[in-house]
C-alpha positions in Angstrom: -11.0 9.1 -10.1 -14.2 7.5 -9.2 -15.6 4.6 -11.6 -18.7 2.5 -11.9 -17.3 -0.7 -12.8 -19.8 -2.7 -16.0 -21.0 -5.9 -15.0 -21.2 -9.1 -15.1 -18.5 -9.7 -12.5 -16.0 -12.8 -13.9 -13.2 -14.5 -12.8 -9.6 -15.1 -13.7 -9.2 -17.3 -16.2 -5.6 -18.5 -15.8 -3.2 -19.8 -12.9 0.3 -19.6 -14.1 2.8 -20.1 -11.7 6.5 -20.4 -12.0 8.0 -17.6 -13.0 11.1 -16.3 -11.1 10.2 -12.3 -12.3 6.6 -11.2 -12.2 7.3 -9.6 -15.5 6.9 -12.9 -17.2 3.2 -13.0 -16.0 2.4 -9.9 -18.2 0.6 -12.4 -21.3 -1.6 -14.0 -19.2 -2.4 -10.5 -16.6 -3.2 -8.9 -20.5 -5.8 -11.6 -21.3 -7.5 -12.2 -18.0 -7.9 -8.3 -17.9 -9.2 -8.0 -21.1 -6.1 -6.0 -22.3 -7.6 -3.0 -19.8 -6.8 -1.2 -16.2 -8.2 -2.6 -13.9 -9.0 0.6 -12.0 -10.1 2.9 -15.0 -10.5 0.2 -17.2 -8.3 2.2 -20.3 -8.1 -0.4 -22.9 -4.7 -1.0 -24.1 -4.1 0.2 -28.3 -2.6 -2.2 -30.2 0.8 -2.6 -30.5 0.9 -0.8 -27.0 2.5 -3.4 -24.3 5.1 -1.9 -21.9 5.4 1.6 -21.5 1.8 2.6 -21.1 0.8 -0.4 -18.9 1.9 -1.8 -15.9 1.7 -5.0 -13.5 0.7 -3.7 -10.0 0.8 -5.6 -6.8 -2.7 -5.3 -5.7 -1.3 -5.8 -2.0 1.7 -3.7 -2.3 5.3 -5.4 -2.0 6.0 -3.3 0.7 3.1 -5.3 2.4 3.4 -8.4 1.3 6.7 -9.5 0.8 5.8 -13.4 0.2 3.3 -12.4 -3.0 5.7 -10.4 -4.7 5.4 -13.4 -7.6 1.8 -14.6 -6.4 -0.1 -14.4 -9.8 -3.0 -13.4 -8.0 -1.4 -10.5 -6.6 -0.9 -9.3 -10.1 -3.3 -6.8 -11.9 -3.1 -5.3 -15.0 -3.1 -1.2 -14.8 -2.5 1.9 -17.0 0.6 3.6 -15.8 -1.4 6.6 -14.8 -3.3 4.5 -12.3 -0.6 2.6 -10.8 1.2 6.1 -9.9 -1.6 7.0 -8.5 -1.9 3.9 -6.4 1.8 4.1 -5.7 2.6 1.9 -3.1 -0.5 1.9 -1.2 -3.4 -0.5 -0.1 -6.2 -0.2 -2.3 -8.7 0.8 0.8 -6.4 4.3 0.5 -6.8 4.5 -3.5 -9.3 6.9 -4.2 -12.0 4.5 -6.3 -15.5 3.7 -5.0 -16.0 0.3 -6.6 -13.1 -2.0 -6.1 -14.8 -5.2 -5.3 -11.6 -7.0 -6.6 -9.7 -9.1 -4.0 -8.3 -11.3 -6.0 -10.9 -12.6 -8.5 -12.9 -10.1 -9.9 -12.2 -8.3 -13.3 -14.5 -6.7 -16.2 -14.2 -7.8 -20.1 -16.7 -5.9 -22.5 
């Protein structure tokens, strides 16, 4: 899976915080990610809201143990791509441009 990512380059446009399960940030991950993956950038079908997407740790749990319910650890990814991903850091998932961190995203 390689992808050239569209720009403009944005940023988040929420900062919840809060929440005791990471699960409860799905709402606001599905609007600041346009309701797409963030690594394939699969747009979500109406209706469609579990299941089919995920919420993926971009620095896996594993990892990071303290940003398990950092909001900015959260992306929003098609199933597919979070199995691909699996637990790993994203310098080991196989995309060219992932000049994410923890700000960047692409709405079109």
């Amino acid at each position: 899976m390689i992808f050239d990512y569209p720009s403009p380059r944005t940023h988040r446009r929420h900062h919840p915080g809060g929440y005791r399960r990471y699960e409860s940030y799905r709402p606001w991950l599905r609007d600041d990610f346009c309701f797409r993956c963030v690594y394939c950038l699969k747009r979500e079908t109406w209706g469609t809201t579990t299941g089919e997407f995920d919420l993926d740790h971009f620095s896996p749990q594993s990892v990071s143990t303290n940003r398990t319910l950092d909001y900015l650890n959260l992306v929003y990814s098609c199933h597919r791509c979070n199995l691909v991903k699996s637990g790993h850091p994203i310098q080991q998932f196989p995309v060219r441009a992932v000049w994410w961190a923890e700000v960047l995203f692409f709405c079109f």
